[in-house]
Each structure stands twice: as C-alpha cells, then as structure tokens.
C-alpha positions in Angstrom: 46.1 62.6 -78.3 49.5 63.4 -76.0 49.7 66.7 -74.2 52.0 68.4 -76.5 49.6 68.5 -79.3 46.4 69.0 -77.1 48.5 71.8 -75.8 49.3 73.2 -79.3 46.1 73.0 -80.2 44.3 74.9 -78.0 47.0 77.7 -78.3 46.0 78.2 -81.8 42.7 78.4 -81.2 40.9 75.5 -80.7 38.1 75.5 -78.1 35.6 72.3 -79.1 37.6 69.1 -77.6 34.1 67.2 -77.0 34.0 63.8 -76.4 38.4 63.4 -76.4 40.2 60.9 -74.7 42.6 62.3 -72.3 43.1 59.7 -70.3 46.3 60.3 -67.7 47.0 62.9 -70.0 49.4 65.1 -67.9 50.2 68.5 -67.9 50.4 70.0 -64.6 54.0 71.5 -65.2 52.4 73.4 -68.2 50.5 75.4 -66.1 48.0 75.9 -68.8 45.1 78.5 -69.4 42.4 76.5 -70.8 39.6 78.9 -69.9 36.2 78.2 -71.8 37.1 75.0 -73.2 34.9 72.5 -74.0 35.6 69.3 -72.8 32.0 67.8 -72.2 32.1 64.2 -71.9 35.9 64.6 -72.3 37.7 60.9 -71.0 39.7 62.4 -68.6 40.3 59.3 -66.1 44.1 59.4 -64.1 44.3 62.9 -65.6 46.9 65.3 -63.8 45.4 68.7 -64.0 47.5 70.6 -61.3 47.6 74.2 -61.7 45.4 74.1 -65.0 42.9 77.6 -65.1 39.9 75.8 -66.0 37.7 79.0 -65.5 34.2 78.8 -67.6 35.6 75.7 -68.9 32.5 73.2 -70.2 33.1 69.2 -68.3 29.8 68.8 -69.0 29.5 65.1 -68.3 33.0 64.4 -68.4 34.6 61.2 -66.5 37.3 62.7 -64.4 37.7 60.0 -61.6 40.7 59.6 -60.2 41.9 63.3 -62.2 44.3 65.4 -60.2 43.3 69.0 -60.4 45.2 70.0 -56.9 45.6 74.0 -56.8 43.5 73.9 -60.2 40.9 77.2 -60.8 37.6 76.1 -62.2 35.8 79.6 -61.7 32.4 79.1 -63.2 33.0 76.0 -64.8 30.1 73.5 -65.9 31.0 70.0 -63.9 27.5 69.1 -63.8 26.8 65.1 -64.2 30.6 64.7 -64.4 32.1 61.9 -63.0 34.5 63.0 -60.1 35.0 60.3 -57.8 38.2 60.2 -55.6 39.2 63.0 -57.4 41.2 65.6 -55.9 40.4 69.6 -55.6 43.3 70.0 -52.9 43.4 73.7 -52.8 41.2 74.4 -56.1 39.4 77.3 -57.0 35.7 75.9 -57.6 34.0 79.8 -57.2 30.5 79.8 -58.7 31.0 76.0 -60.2 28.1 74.0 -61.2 28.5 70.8 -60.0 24.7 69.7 -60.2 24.1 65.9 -60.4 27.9 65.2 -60.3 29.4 61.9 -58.7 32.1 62.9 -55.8 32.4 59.9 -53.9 35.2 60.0 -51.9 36.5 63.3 -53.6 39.4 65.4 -51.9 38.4 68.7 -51.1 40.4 69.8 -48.5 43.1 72.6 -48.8 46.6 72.1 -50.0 48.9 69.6 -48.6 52.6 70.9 -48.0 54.3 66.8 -47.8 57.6 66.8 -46.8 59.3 70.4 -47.5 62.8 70.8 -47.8 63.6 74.2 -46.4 67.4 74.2 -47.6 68.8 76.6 -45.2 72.5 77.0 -45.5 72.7 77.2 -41.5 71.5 77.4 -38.6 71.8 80.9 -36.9 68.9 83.1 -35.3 68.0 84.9 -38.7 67.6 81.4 -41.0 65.9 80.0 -38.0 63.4 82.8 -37.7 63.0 82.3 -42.0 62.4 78.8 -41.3 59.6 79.7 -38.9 57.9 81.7 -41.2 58.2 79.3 -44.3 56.6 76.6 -41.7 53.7 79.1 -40.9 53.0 80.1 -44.3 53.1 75.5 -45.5 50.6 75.6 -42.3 48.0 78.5 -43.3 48.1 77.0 -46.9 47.6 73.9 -45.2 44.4 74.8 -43.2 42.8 76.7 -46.1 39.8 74.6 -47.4 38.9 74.4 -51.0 36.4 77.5 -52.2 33.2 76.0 -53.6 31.8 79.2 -52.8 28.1 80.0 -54.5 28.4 76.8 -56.2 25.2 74.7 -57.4 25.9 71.2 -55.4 22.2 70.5 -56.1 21.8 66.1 -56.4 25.4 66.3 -56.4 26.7 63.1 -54.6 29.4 63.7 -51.8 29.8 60.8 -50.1 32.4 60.2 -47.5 33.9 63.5 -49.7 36.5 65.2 -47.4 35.4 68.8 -47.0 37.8 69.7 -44.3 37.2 73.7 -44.2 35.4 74.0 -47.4 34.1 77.2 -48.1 30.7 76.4 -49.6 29.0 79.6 -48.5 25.6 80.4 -50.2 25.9 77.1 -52.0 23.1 75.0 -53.4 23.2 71.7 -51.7 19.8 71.0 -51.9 19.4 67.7 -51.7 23.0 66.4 -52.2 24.3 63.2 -50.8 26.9 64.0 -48.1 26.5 60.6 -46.2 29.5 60.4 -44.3 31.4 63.5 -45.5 34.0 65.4 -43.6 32.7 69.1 -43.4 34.3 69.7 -40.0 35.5 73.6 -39.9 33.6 74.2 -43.0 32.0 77.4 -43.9 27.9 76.3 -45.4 26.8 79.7 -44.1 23.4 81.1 -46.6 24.3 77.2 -48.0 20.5 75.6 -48.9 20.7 71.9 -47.9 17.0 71.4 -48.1 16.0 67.8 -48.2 20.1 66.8 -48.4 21.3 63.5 -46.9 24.2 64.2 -43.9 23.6 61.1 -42.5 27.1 60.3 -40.2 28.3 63.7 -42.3 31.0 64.9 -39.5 29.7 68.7 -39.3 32.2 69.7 -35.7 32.7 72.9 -35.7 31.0 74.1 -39.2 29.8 77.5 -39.6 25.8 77.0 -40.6 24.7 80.3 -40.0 21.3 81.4 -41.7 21.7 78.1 -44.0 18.2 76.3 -44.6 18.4 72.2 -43.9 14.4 71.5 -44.3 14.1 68.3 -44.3 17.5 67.8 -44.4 18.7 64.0 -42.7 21.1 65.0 -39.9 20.8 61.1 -38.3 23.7 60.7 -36.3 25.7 63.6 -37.6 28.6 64.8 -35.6 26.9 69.0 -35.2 29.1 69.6 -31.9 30.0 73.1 -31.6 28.8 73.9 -34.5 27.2 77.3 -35.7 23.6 77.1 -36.4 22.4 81.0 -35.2 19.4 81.9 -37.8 19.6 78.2 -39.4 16.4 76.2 -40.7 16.0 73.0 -39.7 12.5 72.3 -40.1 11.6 69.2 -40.8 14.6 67.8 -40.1 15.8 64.6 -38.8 18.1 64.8 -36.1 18.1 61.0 -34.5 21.0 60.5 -32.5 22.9 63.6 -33.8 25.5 65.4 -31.3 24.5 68.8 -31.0 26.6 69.5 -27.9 27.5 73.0 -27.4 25.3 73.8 -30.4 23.9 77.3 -29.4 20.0 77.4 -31.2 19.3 81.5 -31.1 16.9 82.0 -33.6 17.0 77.8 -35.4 13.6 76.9 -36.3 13.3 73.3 -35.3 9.8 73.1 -36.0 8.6 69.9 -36.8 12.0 68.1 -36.7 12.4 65.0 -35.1 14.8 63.7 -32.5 15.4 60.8 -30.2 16.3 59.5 -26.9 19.9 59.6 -28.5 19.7 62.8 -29.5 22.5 64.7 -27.7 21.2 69.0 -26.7 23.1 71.2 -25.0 22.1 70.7 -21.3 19.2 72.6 -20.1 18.0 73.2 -24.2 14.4 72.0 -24.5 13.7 70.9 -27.9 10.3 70.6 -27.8 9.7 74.2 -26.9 12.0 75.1 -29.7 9.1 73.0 -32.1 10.7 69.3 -32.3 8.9 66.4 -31.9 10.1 63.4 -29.9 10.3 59.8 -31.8 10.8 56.7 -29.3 13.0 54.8 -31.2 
C-alpha cells in the first residue's frame, strides 16, 4: 500500500489498518491526522512519520524501528510491545503514552534539532541583525526542549543507551525499565516510579528526581552529579561506584542501599547514617 491510498483511505473513514505493511511509507509533508487508528502490529520499518497526530492511535505491537516520527504527537497512544529501536521522537508529543514492554534501544528522544538554518536576510543592518538574533534564540529553545513522555507507562520498557537529553518523563512509570546506559542528563523524572529499574552507566547529571521512588532500582556507576533527589526513594538501591557529587539528600531514604569504596558523596555526607550499607568490593 503507497501513501496516497493509505491516506485516502483513512479520510473516508477507515480506522482498522491491523497487521499492514507500511514499510518506508512516507508521509511527513502530509501532515496527517491519524488519531485513533489502529495500526497494531502494523510493519512500519524506515517509516517517515514527521508531523503525523497519532493521538489515541493503537501501535499495539507494531515494528517501527528505524521510523521517523520527529515533531510527531502520540497523546495517549498504545505503543506497548512495539518495536522502536533507533527510532526517533525528536521533539514528539508522547503525553500519557503507553509504552509498556516496548523495545527502545538506542531510540532518539531528545528535543528538536534545528541542522543548518538558512536565515535569508536581505542585509545586514541593526534591525535584520537583531531578527536574526531572535530566530537563532527561538532554533536554540526548540533545540533544548526534551521530548514530553510525561505520565507515560515506561513499565519493562527497554531504553538502552536511549538519548533522553531533557525528557520530561514526570510521574512516569518506569518501573523496572532497562535504561542501561541512557542519556537522561537535564531530564525531568520528578513523581517518576523507577522501582526495581536498571540505570546501570544511565548518565542522570543534572536530572530533576524529586519525590521519584527508585527501590531497588540499579544506579551502579550512574553519573547522579548534581542531580535533584530532595524527597526521592532509593531504598534498596544499588549505588556502586555511582557519582553523586553535589547530590543534596534532604529527605532520600537510603535505607538499606548499598554503596562502595567508589561510591562518590558529597563531602562531609555520611551515608551510613542516612541508612546505607557499605559493600567492600
């Protein structure tokens, strides 16, 4: 099936596309509404999917590795099980997604990429400089805004080395997600449940983890410095050789979680008053 009749198709009413192949099926300068279609187990491999409103859309077990969805809204939609590796969410809307049990590895989730803009300015006086100046701040904020995976279910989801650059994945449910080696640096997990999860090498600098619970969670040689943890859970959790410089641990419940000679605190921050346990290892 090409685009043009996939597209026709659903503009006359068609909702049930389970089980098509789409592969590198393109229509991102369609800018389609495809809202509550069902594409469960949908062969959507290559796909570019820019721009496409995907909101309560069913890809139930659909095999979108390598799909482009960059800018894409998928409000509420059903990704769970699907097949999403090296994907890229650039920019997407993924608010209230369930993405339980899918496969992310090495899915791009950071905000939207600019490239190489040509401004076009007919010349160079003060008032089309100043223009410029603004364009160029408004590329950069688009830039640095991460993609919103906000009260998502991430539950068994696996993330590794996913780039989560400034993801909002606020009251999220991570719990026990694979995010071994993912970039979450600047991201926003606060209320996130990550109980039992796997951030082993995850890079977590800088990442708002306010009131989130991590029971359990593996933090083993995480990158945590400077990040957020005021009214976090971590009990249970193992924090061997993790950086948690400049970490400041109001109110975290480290009861019962374990740490090492590597383990990098704050200076003066006893851990075993706080309810960790030292391993020699």
């Amino acid at each position: 099936m090409n685009a043009d009749e996939f597209l026709r198709r659903y503009a006359k009413g068609e909702r049930d596309f389970k089980g098509v192949n789409l592969h590198k099926i393109d229509i991102q300068r369609a800018k389609a509404n495809l809202s509550q279609i069902d594409l469960s187990g949908a062969i959507l491999t290559s796909a570019m999917l820019c721009n496409t409103n995907f909101t309560r859309a069913n890809l139930h077990g659909a095999n979108l590795s390598k799909a482009s969805l960059r800018k894409s809204i998928l409000q509420e939609a059903n990704l769970s099980r699907s097949n999403l590796r090296e994907a890229s969410f650039a920019g997407a809307n993924l608010h209230r997604a369930n993405l339980s049990g899918a496969d992310l590895y090495r899915a791009n989730l950071t905000g939207s990429s600019g490239g190489m803009i040509n401004i076009g300015l007919p010349s160079f006086d003060d008032e089309n400089v100043a223009k410029a100046k603004l364009l160029l701040l408004e590329i950069q904020q688009q830039e640095e805004r991460g993609v919103d995976l906000s009260e998502s279910n991430l539950s068994k989801a696996i993330l590794r080395e996913a780039s989560l650059y400034r993801a909002n994945l606020s009251g999220s449910n991570l719990s026990l997600a694979d995010l071994t080696k993912a970039r979450l640096d600047k991201a926003n997990l606060r209320g996130a449940t990550l109980n039992g999860a796997c951030l082993h090498q995850a890079n977590l600098e800088e990442a708002n983890l306010q009131n989130s619970i991590l029971d359990s969670a593996d933090l083993s040689y995480a990158d945590l410095s400077n990040a957020i943890l005021a009214g976090a859970k971590l009990r249970g959790a193992n924090l061997i050789q993790a950086d948690l410089r400049g970490v400041n641990f109001i109110q975290v419940d480290l009861s019962q979680a374990v740490y090492n000679q590597a383990t990098r605190f704050p200076k003066e921050f006893d851990p075993v008053r706080a309810g960790a346990f030292f391993i020699a290892k």
